[in-house]
C-alpha atoms as one frame of an Amber mdcrd trajectory, in Angstrom:
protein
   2.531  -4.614 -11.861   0.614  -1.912 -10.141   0.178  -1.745  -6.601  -2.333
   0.398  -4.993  -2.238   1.359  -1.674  -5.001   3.685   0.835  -3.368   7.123
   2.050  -4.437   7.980   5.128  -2.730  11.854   4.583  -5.432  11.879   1.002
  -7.932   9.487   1.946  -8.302   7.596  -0.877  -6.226   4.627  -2.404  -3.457
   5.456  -4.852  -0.938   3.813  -7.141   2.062   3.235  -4.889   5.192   4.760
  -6.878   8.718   4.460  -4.740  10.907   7.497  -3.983  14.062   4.651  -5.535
  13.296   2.172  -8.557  13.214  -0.828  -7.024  13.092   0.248  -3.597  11.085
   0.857  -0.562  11.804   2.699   2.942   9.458   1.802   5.561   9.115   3.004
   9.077   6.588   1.307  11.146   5.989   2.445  14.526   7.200   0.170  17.359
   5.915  -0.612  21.061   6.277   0.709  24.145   8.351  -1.965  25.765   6.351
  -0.880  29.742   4.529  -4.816  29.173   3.224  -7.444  27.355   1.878  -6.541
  23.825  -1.452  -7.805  23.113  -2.995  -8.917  20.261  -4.840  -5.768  19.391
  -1.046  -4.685  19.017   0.070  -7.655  17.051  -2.704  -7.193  14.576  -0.969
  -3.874  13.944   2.546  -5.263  13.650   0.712  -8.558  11.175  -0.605  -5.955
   8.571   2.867  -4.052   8.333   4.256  -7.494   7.830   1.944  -8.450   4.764
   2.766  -5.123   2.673   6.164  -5.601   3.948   5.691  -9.058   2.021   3.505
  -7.811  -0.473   6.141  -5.278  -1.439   8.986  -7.930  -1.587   6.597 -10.418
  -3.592   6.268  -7.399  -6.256  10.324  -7.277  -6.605  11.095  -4.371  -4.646
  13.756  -4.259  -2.350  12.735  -3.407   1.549  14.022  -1.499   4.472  12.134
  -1.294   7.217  12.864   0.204  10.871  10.299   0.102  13.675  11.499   1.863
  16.917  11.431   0.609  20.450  10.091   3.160  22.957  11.979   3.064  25.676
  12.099   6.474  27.564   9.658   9.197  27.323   6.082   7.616  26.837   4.049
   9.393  29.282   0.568   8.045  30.312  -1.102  10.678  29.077  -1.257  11.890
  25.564  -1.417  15.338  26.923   2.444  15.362  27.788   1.354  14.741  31.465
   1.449  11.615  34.074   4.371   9.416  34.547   6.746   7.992  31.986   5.532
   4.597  31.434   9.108   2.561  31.933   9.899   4.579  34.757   6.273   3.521
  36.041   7.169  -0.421  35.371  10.652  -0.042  36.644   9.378   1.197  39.956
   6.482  -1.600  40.458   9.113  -4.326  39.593  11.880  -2.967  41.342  14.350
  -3.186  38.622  16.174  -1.072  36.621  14.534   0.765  33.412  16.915  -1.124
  30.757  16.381  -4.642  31.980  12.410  -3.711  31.612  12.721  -2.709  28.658
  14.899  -5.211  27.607  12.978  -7.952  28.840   9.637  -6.847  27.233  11.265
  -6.559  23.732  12.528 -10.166  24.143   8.728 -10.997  24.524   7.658  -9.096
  21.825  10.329 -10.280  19.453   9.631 -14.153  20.148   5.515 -13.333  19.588
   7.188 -12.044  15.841   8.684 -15.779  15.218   5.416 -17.012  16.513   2.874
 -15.153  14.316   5.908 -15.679  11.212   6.927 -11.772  10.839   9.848 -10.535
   9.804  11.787  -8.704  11.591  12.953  -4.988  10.685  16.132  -3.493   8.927
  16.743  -2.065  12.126  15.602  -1.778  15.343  15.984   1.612  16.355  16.080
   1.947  20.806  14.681   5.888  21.674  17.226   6.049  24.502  20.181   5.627
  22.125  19.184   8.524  19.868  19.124  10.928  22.542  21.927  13.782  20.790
  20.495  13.137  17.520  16.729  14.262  19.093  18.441  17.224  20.687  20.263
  18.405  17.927  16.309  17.866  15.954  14.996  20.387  18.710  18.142  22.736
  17.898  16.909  22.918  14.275  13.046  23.361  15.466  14.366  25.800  17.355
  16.673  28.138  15.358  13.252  27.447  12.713  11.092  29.323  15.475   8.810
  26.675  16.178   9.805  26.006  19.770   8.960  27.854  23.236  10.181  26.997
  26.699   7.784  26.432  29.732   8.661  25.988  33.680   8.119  21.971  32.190
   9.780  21.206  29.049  10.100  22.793  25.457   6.942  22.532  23.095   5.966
  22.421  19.896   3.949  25.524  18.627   1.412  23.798  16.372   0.031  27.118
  15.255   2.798  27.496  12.954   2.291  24.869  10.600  -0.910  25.499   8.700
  -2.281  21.568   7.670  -1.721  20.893  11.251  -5.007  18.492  11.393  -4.870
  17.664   7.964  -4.049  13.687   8.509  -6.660  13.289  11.324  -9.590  15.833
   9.756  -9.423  17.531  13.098 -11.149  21.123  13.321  -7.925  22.340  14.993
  -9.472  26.029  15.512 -12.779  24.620  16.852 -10.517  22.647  19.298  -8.507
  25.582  19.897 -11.614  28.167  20.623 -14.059  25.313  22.090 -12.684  23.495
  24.542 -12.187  24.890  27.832  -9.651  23.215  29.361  -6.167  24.627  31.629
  -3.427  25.312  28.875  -1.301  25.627  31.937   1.590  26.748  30.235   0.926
  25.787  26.598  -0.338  28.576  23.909  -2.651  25.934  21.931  -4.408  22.952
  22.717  -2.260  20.963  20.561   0.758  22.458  21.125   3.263  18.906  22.178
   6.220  18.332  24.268   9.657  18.139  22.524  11.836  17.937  25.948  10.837
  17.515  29.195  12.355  19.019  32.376  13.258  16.505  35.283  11.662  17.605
  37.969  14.227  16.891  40.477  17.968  15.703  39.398  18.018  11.899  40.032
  14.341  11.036  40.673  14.627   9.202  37.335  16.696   6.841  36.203  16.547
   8.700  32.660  17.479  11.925  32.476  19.957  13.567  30.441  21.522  17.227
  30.189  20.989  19.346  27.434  21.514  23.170  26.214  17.815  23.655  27.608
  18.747  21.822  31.395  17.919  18.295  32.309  15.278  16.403  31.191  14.258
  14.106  29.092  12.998  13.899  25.317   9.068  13.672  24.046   7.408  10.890
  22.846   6.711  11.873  19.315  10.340  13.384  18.508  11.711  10.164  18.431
   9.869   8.629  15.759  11.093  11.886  13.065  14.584  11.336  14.615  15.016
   8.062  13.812  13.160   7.221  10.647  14.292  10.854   9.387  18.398   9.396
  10.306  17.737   6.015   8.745  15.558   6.418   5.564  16.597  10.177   4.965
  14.411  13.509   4.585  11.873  11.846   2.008  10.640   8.566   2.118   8.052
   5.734   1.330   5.586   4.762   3.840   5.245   4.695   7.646   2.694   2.237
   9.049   0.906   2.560  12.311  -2.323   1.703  14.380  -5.514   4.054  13.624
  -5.225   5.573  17.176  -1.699   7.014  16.494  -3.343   9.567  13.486  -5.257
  11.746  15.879  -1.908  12.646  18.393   0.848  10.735  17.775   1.408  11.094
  13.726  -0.213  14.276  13.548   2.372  15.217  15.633   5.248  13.898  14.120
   3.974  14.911  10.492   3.952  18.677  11.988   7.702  17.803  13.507   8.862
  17.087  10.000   7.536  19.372   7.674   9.064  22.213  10.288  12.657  20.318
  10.177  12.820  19.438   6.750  10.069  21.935   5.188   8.229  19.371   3.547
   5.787  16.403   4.673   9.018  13.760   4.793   6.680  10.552   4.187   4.697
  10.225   0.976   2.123   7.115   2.407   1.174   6.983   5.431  -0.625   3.640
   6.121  -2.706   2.926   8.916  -4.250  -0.545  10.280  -7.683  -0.880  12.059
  -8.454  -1.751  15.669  -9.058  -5.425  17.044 -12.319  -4.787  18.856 -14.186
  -6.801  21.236 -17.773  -6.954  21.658 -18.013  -4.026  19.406 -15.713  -1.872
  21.298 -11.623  -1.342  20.934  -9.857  -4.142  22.903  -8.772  -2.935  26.246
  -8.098  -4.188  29.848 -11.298  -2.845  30.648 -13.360  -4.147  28.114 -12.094
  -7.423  27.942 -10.598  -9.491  25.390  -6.513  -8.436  26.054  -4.714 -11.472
  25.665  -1.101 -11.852  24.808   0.067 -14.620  22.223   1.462 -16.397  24.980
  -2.107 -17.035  26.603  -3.956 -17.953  23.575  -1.473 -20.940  22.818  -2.180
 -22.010  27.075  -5.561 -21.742  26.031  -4.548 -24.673  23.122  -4.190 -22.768
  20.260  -1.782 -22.522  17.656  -0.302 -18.834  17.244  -1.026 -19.344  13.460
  -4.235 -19.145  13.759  -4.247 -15.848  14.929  -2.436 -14.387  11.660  -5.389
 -16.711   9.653  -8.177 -14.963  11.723  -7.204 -11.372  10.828  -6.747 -12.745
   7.177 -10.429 -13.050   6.853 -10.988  -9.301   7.327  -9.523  -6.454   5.708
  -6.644  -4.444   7.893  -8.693  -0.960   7.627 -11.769  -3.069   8.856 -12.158
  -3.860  12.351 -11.707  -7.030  13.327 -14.177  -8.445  15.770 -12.111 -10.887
  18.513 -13.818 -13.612  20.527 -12.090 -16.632  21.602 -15.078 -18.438  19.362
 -14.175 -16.707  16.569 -10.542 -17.546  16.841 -11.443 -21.270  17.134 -13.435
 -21.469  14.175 -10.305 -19.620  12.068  -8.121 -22.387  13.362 -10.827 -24.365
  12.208 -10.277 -23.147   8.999  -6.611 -23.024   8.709  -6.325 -26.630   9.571
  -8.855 -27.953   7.719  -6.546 -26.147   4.700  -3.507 -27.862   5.424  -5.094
 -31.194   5.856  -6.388 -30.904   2.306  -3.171 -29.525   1.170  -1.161 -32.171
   2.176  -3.119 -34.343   0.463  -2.448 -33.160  -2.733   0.431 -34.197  -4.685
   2.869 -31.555  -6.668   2.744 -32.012 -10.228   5.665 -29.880 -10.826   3.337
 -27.330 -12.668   1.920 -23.351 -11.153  -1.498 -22.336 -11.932  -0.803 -19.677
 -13.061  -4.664 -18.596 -13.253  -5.247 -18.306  -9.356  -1.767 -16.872  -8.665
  -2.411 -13.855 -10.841  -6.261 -13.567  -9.346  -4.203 -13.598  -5.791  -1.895
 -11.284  -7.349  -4.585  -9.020  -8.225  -6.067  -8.793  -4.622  -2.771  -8.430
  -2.689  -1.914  -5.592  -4.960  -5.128  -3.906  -4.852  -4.302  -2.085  -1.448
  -3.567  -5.506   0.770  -7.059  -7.260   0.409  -5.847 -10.373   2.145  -9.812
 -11.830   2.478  -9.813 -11.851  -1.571  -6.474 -13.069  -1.631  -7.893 -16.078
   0.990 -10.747 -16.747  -1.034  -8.865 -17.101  -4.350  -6.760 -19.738  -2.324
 -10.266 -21.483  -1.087 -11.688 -21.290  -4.695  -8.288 -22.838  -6.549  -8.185
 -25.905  -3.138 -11.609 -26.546  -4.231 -11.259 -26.680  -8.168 -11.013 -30.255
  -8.967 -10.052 -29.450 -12.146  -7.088 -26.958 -11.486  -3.215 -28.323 -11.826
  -0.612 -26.383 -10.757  -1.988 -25.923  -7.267   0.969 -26.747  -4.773   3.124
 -24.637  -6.626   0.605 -21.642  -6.586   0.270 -22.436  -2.723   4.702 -21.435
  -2.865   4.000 -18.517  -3.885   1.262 -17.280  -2.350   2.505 -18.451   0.833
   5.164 -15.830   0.445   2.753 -13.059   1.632   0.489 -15.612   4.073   3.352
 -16.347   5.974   0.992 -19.366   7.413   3.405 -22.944   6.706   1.120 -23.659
   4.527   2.719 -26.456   3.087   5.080 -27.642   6.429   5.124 -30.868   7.347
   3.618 -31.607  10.384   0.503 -33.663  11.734  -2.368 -31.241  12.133  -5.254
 -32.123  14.589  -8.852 -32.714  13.135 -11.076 -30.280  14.815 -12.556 -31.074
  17.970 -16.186 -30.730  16.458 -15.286 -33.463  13.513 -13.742 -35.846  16.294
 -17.026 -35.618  17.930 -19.349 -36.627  15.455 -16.788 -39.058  14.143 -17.285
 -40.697  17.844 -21.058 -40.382  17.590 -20.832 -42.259  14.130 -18.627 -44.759
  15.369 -21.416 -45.326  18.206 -24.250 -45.085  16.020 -22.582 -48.181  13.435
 -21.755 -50.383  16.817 -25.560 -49.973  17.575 -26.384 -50.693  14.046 -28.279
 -47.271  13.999 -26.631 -47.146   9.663 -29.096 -44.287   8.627 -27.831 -42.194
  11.599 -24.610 -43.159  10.712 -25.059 -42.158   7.030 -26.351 -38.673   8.020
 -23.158 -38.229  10.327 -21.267 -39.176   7.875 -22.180 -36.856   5.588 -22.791
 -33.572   8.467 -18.961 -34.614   8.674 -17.902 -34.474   4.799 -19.757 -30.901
   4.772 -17.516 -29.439   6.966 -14.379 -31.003   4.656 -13.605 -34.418   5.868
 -14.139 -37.912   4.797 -14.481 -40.739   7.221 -13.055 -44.342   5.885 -14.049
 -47.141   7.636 -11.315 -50.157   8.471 -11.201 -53.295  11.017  -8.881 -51.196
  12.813 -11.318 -48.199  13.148 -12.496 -45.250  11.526  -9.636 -42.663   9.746
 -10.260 -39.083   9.468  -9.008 -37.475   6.142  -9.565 -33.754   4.184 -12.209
 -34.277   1.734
């Protein structure tokens, strides 16, 4: 068994070989827990869960921590703006824990929704806070720290790959763009502590050799999966949009603390986009799990729909494109639970679907082996293959429980069943068969007509 995997830090794919025989450490970064998480977020959060399963499904044994981000998210990426709990707190008028709380809650019952795991661990940011200020003691003492009126920062001049991860021309940014350091010596120097402005304006704040303040975003994420997973390990997972800022930053965090890069993979999913463009409030698009089952659908479908293209692709969202996957991933178990287990695996199809999920996650090959061995009328063995592969889906494929016909089929089933009563049979021939192309047969009784997979 060989499982390949793409490295963001090398840019190509390589053969995945664990720090452990036999086991894997995993840090996968978590939300911001200001709101509701959208499904551009859960796409993220759906692809760590499928090498998380893919990993497990190859024997190894998995621990995996994804932080919650609970203090020290600013609104701007350039350590400025307001902390984005504090911001939420203030507009609800409640206090920063019960946000926070109450927005994981959310997020954690949108996890049993789209079936993925949970974590190890989940690590909180505000209960690390002397473990992050004993980190900046080390940076420190190390000489990559410098204090401004504002906080402490990271010198990023100091470590010399800096931009490696993202490709950034870190000098060009450094010499080109004309912007008000303020207080900072480069560009991309970061915040590692931040100074309260005023004692008590926040509701967290916390004293520290350096005065009162709070810590940085990025320091947390080194903290913890540095504390849990130790000074080398496997992978960390993440959105695309944390390489440029947020992983770049942390990467520079570790090799300073530890003097060497910490993670060996880092793994990075793709955006949802929407009408071309990254899903956003602006753009349209943002829904939360929550809305799309008001809107009728089942979560499921969802976790099918980003099945069908691979995680380091974007993934074009409309609400039609969403139907037609639940489309799809009913029509499959409607034909599934019309086939009977022989007892048997193919074993044929499971290693073709082994050969795809190892070959750096491609779920849309590992879908269309499924497809391919549904349709084989000659293949045995396929309910048991359907066990194991669902493993890694994580879909129900083989639960019990009625699925609805699509809407379109109904339809044309109805037009048949008008077409027959007017005695219109050659209209009601070419229905039927529109009907059996899109996988359905229609049998005709004295009680009525009866939808089944074809």
């Amino acid at each position: 068994m060989v499982i390949k995997l793409y490295n963001t830090l090398s840019r190509k794919k390589e053969v995945f070989k664990p720090i452990k025989k036999g086991q894997v450490g995993i840090y996968t970064c978590g939300p911001t827990v200001y709101s509701y998480q959208h499904i551009g977020n859960l796409r993220s959060y759906i692809f760590a869960d499928i090498l998380k399963k893919v990993l497990e499904y190859g024997g190894y044994r998995v621990k995996q921590i994804i932080n919650v981000t609970d203090v020290g998210h600013l609104t701007s990426d350039a350590d400025a703006g307001e902390d984005k709990i504090e911001k939420a707190a203030e507009k609800e008028g409640k206090k920063t824990k019960d946000i926070a709380r109450y927005y994981w809650k959310i997020f954690k019952d949108d996890f049993v929704k789209l079936n993925i795991s949970e974590p190890s661990v989940w690590t909180w940011a505000s209960k690390y806070i002397q473990d992050q200020i004993d980190f900046i003691k080390v940076l420190d003492k190390k000489g990559f720290v410098y204090k401004t009126s504002d906080g402490l920062y990271f010198d990023t001049s100091k470590i010399k790959d800096y931009g490696k991860m993202a490709n950034l021309d870190v000098e060009g940014l450094r010499a080109g763009k004309r912007v008000d350091l303020k207080e900072k010596k480069n560009i991309t120097d970061f915040a590692l502590w931040k100074f309260s402005e005023k004692a008590g304006i926040r509701q967290q704040e916390w004293d520290s050799p350096w005065g009162l303040g709070f810590p940085g975003w990025h320091l947390e994420c080194s903290v913890m999966s540095i504390k849990h997973l130790g000074e080398r390990f496997d992978i960390h997972t993440g959105g695309l949009d944390h390489v440029p800022v947020h992983h770049s930053n942390e990467r520079a965090q570790n090799i300073a603390y530890a003097g060497h890069s910490v993670v060996n993979y880092w793994i990075h999913g793709a955006f949802l986009v929407f009408k071309g463009e990254k899903i956003s409030k602006s753009k349209g698009g943002l829904y939360t799990v929550s809305e799309l089952e008001d809107k009728g659908f089942n979560s499921l479908s969802f976790r099918y729909l980003c099945f069908n293209v691979h995680y380091r692709s974007p993934l074009n969202f409309s609400l039609k494109a969403l139907k037609g996957a639940e489309d799809g991933y009913e029509r499959l178990k409607n034909i599934l639970a019309d086939i009977e287990d022989d007892g048997s695996v193919n074993k044929e199809y499971l290693s073709k679907f082994e050969k795809c999920i190892f070959d750096d996650l491609d779920m849309p090959g590992a879908l269309s082996v499924l497809w391919n061995m549904i349709r084989d009328k000659k293949a045995s063995g396929k309910i048991g293959a359907v066990k194991e592969m669902d493993k890694v889906f994580g879909l129900d494929l083989l639960k019990k429980e009625k699925v609805k016909v699509p809407e379109v089929v109904e339809k044309l089933v109805k037009k048949r069943e008008e077409a027959r009563k007017s005695g219109d049979w050659n209209k009601a021939d070419q229905l039927r068969e529109e009907i059996k192309e899109m996988g359905y047969a229609v049998e005709d009784s004295p009680s009525g007509s009866k939808i089944k997979p074809n």
